[in-house]
N, C-alpha and C positions, 0 to 999 in steps of 0.2 A: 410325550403321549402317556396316558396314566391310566394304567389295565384294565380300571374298572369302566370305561369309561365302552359306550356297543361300539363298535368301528363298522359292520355291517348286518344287515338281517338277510339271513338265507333266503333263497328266491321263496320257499314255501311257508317263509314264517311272514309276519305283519305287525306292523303297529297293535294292534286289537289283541291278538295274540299275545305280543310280550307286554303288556298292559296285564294281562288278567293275572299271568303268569307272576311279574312282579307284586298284584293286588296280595295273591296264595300267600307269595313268601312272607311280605310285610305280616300277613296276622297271622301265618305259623309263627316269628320271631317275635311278637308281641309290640312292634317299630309302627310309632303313629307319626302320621307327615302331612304338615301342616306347610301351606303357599298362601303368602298374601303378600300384596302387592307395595308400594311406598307406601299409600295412605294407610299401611296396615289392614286393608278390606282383606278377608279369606277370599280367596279365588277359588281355590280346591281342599281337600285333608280329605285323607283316606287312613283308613283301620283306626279312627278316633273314638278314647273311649273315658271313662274318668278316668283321673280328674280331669281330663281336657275335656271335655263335654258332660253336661248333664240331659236330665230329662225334662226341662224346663226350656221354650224355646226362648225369653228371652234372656238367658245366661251366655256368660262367653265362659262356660267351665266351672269346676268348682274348688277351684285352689284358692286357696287362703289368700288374701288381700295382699297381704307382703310381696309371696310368692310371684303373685302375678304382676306387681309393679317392677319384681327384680326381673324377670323375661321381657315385660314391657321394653326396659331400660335398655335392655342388652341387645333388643331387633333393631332399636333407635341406632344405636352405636354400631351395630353392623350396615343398616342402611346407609349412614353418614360416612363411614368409614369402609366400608367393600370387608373391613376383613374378618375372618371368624370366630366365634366366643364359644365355650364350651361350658355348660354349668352342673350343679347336682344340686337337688332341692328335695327336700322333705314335707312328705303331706300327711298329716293328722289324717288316721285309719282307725275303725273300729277295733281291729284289733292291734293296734300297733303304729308303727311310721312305717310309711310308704315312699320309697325313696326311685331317684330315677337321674338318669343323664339326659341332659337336653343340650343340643347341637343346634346352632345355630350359623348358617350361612347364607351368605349375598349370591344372590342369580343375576350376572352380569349380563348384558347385551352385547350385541355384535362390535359395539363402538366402546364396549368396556363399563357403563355406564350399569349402575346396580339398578333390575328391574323391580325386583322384589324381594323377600326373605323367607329362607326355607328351615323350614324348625321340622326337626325329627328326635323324638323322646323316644327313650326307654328305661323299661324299669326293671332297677336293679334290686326289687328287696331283699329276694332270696339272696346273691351275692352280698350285700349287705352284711345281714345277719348271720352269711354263715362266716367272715370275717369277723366281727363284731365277738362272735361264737369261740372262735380260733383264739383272739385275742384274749378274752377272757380265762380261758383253757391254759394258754401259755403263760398268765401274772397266778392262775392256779398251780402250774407245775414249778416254775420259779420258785413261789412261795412253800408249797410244800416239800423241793429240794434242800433249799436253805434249812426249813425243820430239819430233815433229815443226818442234813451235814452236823447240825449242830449237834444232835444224839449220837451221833457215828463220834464228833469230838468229846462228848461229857464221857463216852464210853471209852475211847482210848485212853485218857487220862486217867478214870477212875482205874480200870485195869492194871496200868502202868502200876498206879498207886499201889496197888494191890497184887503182885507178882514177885514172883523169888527172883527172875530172871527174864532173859531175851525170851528162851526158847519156851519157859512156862506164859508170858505174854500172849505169844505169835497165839499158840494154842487157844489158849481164851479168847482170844480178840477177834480171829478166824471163828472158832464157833457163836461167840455174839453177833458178828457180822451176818452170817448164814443165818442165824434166826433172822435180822433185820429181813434178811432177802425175801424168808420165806414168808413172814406177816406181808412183806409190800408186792410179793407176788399176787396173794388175796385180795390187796387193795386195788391193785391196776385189775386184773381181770373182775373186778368190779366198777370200773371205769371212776375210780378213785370213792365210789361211793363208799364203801370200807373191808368189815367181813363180819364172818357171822360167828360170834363165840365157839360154840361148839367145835367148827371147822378149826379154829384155830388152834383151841385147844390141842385137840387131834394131832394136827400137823406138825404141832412143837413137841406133843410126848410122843409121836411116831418116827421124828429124828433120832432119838434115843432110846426110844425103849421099845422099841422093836413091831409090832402089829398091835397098835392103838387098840384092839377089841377084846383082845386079853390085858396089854399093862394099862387100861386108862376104864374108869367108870363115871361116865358123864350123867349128871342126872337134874335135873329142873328147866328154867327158863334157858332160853336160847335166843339172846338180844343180837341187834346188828350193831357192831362197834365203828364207832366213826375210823375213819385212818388214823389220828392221832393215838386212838386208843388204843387201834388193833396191835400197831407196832409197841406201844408201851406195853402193852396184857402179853402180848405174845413173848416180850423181854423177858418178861417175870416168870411165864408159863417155860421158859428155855432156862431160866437160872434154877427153876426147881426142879427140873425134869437133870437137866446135869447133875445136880446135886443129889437127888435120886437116884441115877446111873451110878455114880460114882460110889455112894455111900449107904444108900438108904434102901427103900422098896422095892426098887428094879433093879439094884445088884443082887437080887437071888434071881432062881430058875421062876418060881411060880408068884412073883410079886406083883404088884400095882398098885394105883392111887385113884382117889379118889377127889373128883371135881363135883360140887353142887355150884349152882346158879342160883341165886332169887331176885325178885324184884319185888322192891319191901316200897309205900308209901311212906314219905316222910314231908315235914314244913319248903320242903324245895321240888317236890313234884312224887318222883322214884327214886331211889336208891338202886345200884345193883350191887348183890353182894356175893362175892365168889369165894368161895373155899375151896382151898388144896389139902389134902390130907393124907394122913400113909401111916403105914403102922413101920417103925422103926427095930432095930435091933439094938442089945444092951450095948454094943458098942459102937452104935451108928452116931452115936451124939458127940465125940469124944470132941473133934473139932469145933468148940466151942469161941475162936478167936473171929474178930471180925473179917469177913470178905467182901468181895466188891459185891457179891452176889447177894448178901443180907444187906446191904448196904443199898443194894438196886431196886430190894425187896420193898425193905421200909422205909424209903425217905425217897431214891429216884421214882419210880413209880406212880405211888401217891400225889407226890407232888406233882407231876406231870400232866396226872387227870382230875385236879383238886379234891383228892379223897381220901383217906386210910387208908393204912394199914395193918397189920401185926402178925410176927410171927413168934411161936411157943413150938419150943422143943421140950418134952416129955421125956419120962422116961423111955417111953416105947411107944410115942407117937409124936411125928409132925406135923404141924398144923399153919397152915399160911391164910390170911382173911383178909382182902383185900374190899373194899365198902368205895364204889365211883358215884357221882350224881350221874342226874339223868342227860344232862347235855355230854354225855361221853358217847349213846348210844342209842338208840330208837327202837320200840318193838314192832316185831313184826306181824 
C-alpha cells in the first residue's frame, strides 16, 4: 500500500472538494497534468500552460519539433509497455533555455491493462541554473586555488633562495603568506570580483606601519584590480612596506610614504602606473645586495601582470614604479 495513495475521505469532505483542493496545489507547485487515452486523444490536463499549450487553438503546444517527437516516442513505449519513463528537455526561451522534468506513466485498469498515459511536467529552470551557477563557481575556485598554490610555491622557493636560515625563512614566509591572506580576504568579500587599489594599499602599509593615515599618502586614481592583480600589487605593496619598517621611512617616529596612481592612455587601451615613494636616510641604502623582495619587485611582479617595472634607490630617496596594462583592472 503506498502513502500517497487517499485510502478514505472524511464523512465531511467529497470528491468536489479534494478535486479543487488538488487543482490549488498543482498551480501553487507550477505541476501541469496531462491524460490521454491509447489513441493519445487528451481526455483531461489541468494547470496547462506553455510550452505545453499555446494561444493558437489548432496547436498541440509550442515545443520544438524534436522535443515533442521525443515525448511522443516515450507515451508510445509506456503505452506498449505499462512501464514508466522519466525525461528532462530543454525549450528555447526569450531569455534563455527553459528546462523541465517530464514524468511519464501507464493508468492501468482493473484487469491490469494500460488505459491511458499520464504525463506530468515541471519546470526546473531556476534549479537548473542555479546548478549550472554552482558548477561554474566551483571550475572558478579550482582554477584560482591552483593560481594561488602556485604563487604561495614561486614564493616559498624564492624565499628559501634568499634567506640566511630556517628561522630567518619561517619569518619571511609567514609574513608573505599573511600578505597573501590579506589581498585574498579583499578578493572573497568581493565575491572574487577583486579590490579596490587604495584599500589595498592601506591594508598592506597598515600591517606594518602602524595607522595607514599618518604612515601612508595615497593620492590619484583609485582603479578595481582584478584578483590576480590584487594579490600580486598587494605582494609588492607588503615587500615595500617591510622594507620600509625595517630600513627606511617608517623605521622613524614621524615617517611615511608616499603612493600616487594614474591612468595614463597608451597603443593598448590605459596603462596604470603606481609609484611608491619615501624619503630615505644616508644609511637606509647600505643593503645594496639582491633580496627576494627586489627580486619580487622587478621581475615577479611585473611579470605576473604583464607590465614594468623599476626600482631606484637614491641617495636619500626610494622610489618603486610599477606600469600594469589595463586588463589587470577596470575603473570605476
Amino acid at each position: 500500500m503506498q502513502s500517497d495513495e487517499v485510502i478514505a475521505l472524511h464523512p465531511a469532505e467529497n470528491g468536489m472538494q479534494l478535486g479543487r483542493a488538488l487543482l490549488h496545489a498543482l498551480h501553487n507547485a507550477g505541476i501541469s497534468v496531462l491524460y490521454q487515452d491509447r489513441e493519445m486523444r487528451t481526455v483531461w490536463a489541468r494547470n496547462m500552460r506553455a510550452p505545453w499549450v499555446s494561444d493558437t487553438a489548432d496547436s498541440n503546444g509550442i515545443l520544438p519539433a524534436a522535443q515533442a517527437d521525443r515525448i511522443g516516442a516515450a507515451k508510445r513505449d509506456v503505452i506498449a509497455s505499462g512501464n514508466p519513463q522519466h525525461l528532462e528537455i530543454s525549450v528555447p526561451a526569450e531569455d534563455g533555455i527553459r528546462w523541465f522534468q517530464v514524468w511519464i506513466d501507464a493508468d492501468h485498469g482493473d484487469g491490469g491493462t494500460v488505459q491511458g498515459v499520464v504525463t506530468t511536467m515541471v519546470e526546473t529552470t531556476e534549479q537548473k541554473r542555479r546548478e549550472q551557477t554552482l558548477t561554474t563557481l566551483l571550475r572558478e575556485v579550482s582554477h584560482r586555488s591552483k593560481n594561488l598554490l602556485a604563487i604561495i610555491q614561486s614564493i616559498a622557493t624564492q624565499t628559501g633562495r634568499y634567506s640566511d636560515g630556517i628561522g630567518d625563512f619561517l619569518t619571511r614566509f609567514r609574513g608573505r603568506l599573511q600578505s597573501l591572506a590579506s589581498s585574498q580576504d579583499l578578493v572573497t568579500s568581493s565575491n572574487w570580483r577583486g579590490a579596490a587599489l587604495r584599500e589595498l594599499v592601506s591594508g598592506q602599509v597598515g600591517r606594518y606601519g602602524g595607522d595607514p593615515v599618518r604612515s601612508l599618502r595615497f593620492q590619484g586614481a583609485n582603479p578595481y584590480l582584478n584578483p590576480n592583480a590584487a594579490l600580486h600589487i598587494g605582494l609588492a605593496m607588503h615587500e615595500l612596506a617591510v622594507n620600509s619598517v625595517s630600513y627606511g621611512a617608517l623605521s622613524r617616529p614621524n615617517g611615511f610614504v608616499e603612493v600616487t596612481a594614474s591612468l595614463t592612455p597608451d597603443d593598448t587601451g590605459t596603462s596604470l602606473s603606481l609609484t611608491w615613494a619615501e624619503t630615505i636616510g644616508a644609511n637606509d641604502n647600505q643593503r645594496s645586495e639582491k633580496r627576494f623582495g627586489s627580486v619580487a619587485l622587478e621581475r615577479v611582479v611585473p611579470a605576473s601582470l604583464n607590465g614594468t617595472a623599476t626600482l631606484e634607490i637614491a641617495a636619500d630617496r626610494l622610489e618603486y614604479r610599477l606600469v600594469v596594462p589595463h586588463g589587470n583592472f577596470e575603473t570605476e
